[in-house]
N, C-alpha and C positions, 0 to 999 in steps of 0.2 A: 504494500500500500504506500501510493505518496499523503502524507500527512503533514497539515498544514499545521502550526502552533501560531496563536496570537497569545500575548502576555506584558504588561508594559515596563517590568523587570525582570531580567534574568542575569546569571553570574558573569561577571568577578560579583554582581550583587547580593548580597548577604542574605539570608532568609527563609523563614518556613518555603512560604508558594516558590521563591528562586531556585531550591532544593528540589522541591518536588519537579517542577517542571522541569529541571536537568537532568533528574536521574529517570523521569520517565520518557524526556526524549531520546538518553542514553541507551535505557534498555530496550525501546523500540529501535533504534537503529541495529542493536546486538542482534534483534533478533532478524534482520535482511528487510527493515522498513525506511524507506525514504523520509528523513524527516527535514524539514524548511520551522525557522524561529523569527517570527516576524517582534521585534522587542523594541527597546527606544537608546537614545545615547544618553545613559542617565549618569555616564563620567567621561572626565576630560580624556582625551585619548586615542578612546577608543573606537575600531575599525566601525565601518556602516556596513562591510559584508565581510563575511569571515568565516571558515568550516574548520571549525572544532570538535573532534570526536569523531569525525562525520556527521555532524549536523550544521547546517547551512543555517547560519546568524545572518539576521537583516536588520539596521539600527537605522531608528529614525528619530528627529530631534523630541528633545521630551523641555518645554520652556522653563518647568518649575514641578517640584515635587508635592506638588496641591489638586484638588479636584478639580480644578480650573486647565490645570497642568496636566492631569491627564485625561482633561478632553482636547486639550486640543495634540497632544499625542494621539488620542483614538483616530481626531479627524486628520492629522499629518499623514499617520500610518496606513490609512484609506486605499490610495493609487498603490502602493506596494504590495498589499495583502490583495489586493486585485488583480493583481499579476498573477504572484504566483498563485492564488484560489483554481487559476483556470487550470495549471497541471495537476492540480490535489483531489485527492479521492475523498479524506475525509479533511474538516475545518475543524479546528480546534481552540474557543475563548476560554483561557485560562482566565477566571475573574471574570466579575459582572461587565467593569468598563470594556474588555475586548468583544463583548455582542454586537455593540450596533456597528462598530469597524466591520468585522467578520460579516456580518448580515450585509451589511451593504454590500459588499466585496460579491458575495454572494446572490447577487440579483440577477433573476434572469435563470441561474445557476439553481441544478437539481442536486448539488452536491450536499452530504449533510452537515450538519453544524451540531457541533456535542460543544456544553461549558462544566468548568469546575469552578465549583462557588465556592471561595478562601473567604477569612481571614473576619476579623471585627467589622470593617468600614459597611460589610453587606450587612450585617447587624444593625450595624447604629443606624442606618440608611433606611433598613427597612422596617424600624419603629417609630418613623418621623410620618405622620399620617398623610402630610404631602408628597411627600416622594415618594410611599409605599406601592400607591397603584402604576404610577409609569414605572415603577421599579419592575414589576408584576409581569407590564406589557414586556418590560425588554427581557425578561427569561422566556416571554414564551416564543421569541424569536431562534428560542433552541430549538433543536429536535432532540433532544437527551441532555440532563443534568445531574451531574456528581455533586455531591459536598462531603467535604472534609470532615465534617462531625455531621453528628443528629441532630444535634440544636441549630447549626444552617440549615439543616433539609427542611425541617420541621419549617423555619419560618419561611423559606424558600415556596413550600407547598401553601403557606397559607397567605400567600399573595395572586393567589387565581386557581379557584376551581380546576384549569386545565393541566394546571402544573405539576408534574411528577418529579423530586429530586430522590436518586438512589444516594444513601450513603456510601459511601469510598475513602474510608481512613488514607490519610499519606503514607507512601510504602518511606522507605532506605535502602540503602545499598547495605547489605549486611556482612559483604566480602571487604566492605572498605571501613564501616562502623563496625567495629567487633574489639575485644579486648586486645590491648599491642602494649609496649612498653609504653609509659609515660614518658612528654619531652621534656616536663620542668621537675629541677633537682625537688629534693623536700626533707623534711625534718623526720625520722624514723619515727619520733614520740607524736607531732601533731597532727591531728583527722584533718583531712583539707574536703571542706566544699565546693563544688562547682555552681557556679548560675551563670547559664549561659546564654543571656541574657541583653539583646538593645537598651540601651540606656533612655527609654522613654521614657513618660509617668504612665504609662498602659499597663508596663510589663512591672510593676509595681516592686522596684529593685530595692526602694525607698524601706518600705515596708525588709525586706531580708538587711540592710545595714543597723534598722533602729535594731531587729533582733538578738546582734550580732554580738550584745553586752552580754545578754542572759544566757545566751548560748557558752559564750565563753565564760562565763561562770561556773557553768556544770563540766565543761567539757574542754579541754585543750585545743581551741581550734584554731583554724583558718580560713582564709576564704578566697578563691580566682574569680573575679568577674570578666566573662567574655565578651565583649560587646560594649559597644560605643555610642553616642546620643548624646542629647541636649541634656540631658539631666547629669552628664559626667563629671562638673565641675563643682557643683551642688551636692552630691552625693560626696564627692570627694570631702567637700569640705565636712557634709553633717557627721561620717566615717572618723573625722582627725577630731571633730567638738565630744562623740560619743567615746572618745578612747579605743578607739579601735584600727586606726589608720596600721597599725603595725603586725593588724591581723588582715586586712582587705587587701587585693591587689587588685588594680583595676588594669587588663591588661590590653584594652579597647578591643579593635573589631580584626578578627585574624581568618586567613584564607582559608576557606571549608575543608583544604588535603588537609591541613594542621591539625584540623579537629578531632579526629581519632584519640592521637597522641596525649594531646589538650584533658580532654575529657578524662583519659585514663589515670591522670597524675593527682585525681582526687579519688575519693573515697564514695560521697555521696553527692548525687544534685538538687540543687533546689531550682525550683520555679513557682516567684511569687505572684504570679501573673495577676489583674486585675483583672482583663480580660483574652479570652485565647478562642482559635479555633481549636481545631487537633493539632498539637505541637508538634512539629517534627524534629526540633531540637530532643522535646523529651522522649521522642522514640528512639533517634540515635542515641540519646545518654544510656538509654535499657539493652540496643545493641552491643551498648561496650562492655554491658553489664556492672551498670550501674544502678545503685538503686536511686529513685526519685521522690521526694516530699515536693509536692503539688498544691498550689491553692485549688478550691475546687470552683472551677469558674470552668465554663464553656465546654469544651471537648474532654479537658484532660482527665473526667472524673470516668471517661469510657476507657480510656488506657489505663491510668494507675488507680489499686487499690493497696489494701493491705501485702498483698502477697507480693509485692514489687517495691513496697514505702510506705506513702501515706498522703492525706490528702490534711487541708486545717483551712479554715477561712478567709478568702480574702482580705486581703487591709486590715491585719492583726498580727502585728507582730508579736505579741504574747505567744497566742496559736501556735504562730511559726515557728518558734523556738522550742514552745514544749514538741511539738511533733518531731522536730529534729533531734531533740537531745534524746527524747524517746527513742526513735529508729538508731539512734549514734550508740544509744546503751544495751539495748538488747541483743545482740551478740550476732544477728541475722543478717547482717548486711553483704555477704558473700552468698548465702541459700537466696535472698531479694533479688542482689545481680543475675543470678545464673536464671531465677524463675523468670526475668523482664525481656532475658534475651533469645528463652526457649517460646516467649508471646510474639516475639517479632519477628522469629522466624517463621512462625504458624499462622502471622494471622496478618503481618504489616510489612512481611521485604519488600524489595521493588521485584522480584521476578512476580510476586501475586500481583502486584499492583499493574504490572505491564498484561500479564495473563487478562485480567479484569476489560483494560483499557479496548486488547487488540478484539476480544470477544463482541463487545457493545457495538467496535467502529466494524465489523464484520454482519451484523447483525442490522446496523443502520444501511451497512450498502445492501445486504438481503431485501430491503422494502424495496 
């Protein structure tokens, strides 16, 4: 099959949906599939056409990384996804903004159009009572919708009687995410945490530094923070006022091969997220087998339970601490790893996720 991808970030861009949409264009290619990446130039740089992997990257200016910004990426990247639409057997909007690009592109055109619905923004979007219904119209410009969690499907379907969203957890690459040596040296006596984590106020990092007293109270610890944002200089500082600057590392935003390594060099991960789809950070952290303490917000309450961590409530740092010192002291944290990575082979690699993918777009050309 030629397969077309629209998406308005993709890697060196950092992220859940950037992740996903790499390793499932990868694995479609593995498996003898043409795949075309219609995306935007969202760094200084970098190439407008470029084949990576064997995947044929197409970058089009992206003005500002705002709603405004990427519509008018959707409508730049219009005449390109028109091109190649006409060799592509199936289209593919990754995200709600690539429909009406991809749909246009597609006019005239019997080809199908499949979307996967990521991330918070569809969330917030479609509980605003004005935007909900043209939000509504523009899924039903799909012929097939995935989402990342149940809690997108769910409101996905309840934006028009006509609309069917399948859930489709984010797979990983479990050949690349898997236990390895760690790359950062460390202290034989102290536990080190991972939060691997943009430094937004979404991803609620705020919340795991205020924690980071009472935890180290019970426990000898440490802490790596992966990831970079606006809130990095702010945290930095509230880190050095709590006494704890010399337990936090803040080591900003580092390229996805790194990650394995990264990951491995701690003990446990947290993610205090405020709001999340299905994380695929905290899938890869259960690949490297690792355990995860979770706020319970959005997707992640489908991936971890007890038998991999724990979950504690949003925006409570109290919470967060007890359920970490908790999981840090009961002695289970290697039985947690091994059970999170024997789920993500069964239920979340990328070979299921591609199996899934090539079934549906095979099934759409059957009509």
């Amino acid at each position: 099959m030629r397969i077309l991808v629209h998406c308005v970030y993709y890697p060196p861009e950092v992220g859940g949906l950037e992740s996903h949409v790499h390793y499932l264009c990868r694995g479609l290619v593995a498996r003898g599939h043409e795949v075309a990446v219609v995306t935007s130039v969202s760094q200084p740089g970098l190439a407008r056409r470029e084949v990576v992997g064997g995947i044929e990257i197409h970058r089009t200016p992206l003005p500002a990384r705002t709603p405004l910004g990427w519509l008018a990426h959707a409508l730049g990247s219009t005449p390109r996804t028109r091109r190649l639409a006409h060799a592509a057997d199936i289209v593919h909007a990754q995200a709600f903004p690539s429909l009406l690009p991809c749909r246009v592109a597609l006019a005239g055109s019997s080809t199908p159009l499949a979307c996967t619905l990521h991330t918070s923004h569809f969330l917030r979007l479609a509980a605003n009572r004005v935007l909900a219904p043209p939000l509504g119209k523009l899924l039903e410009l799909s012929d097939y919708n995935f989402a990342a969690s149940k809690e997108i499907a769910d409101v996905g379907e309840s934006l028009g009687p006509a609309i069917d969203v399948e859930v489709l957890v984010n797979g990983v690459d479990t050949e690349v995410f898997r236990p390895v040596p760690g790359s950062l040296p460390r202290s034989e006596s102290r536990t080190r945490l991972v939060v691997p984590r943009r430094l937004f106020a979404k991803c609620g990092v705020e919340h795991f530094v205020r924690a980071m007293p009472m935890i180290a109270a019970a426990v000898d610890v440490e802490a790596i923070l992966i990831g970079d944002g606006p809130e990095r200089a702010r945290l930095e500082a509230l880190a050095r006022d709590l006494g704890v600057s010399d337990r936090v590392s803040f080591l900003g935003a580092k390229p996805h091969p790194e990650m394995p390594a990264l990951l491995c060099s701690g003990d446990m991960a947290v993610f205090p997220s405020l709001v999340e789809a299905t994380s695929v950070a905290a899938i890869e952290c259960m690949s490297c087998e690792l355990p995860v303490a979770a706020s319970a917000v959005g997707g992640l309450p489908e991936i971890i339970d007890d038998e991999v961590g724990g979950l504690f409530p949003p925006a409570d740092p109290d919470a967060l601490a007890a359920k970490v010192i908790e999981l840090l002291g009961d002695g289970r944290l290697a039985e947690r790893g091994a059970t999170g990575r024997r789920r993500v082979l069964a239920s979340w690699s990328n070979e299921r996720l591609v199996d899934r993918h090539v079934e549906v777009y095979r099934g759409l050309l059957g009509r």
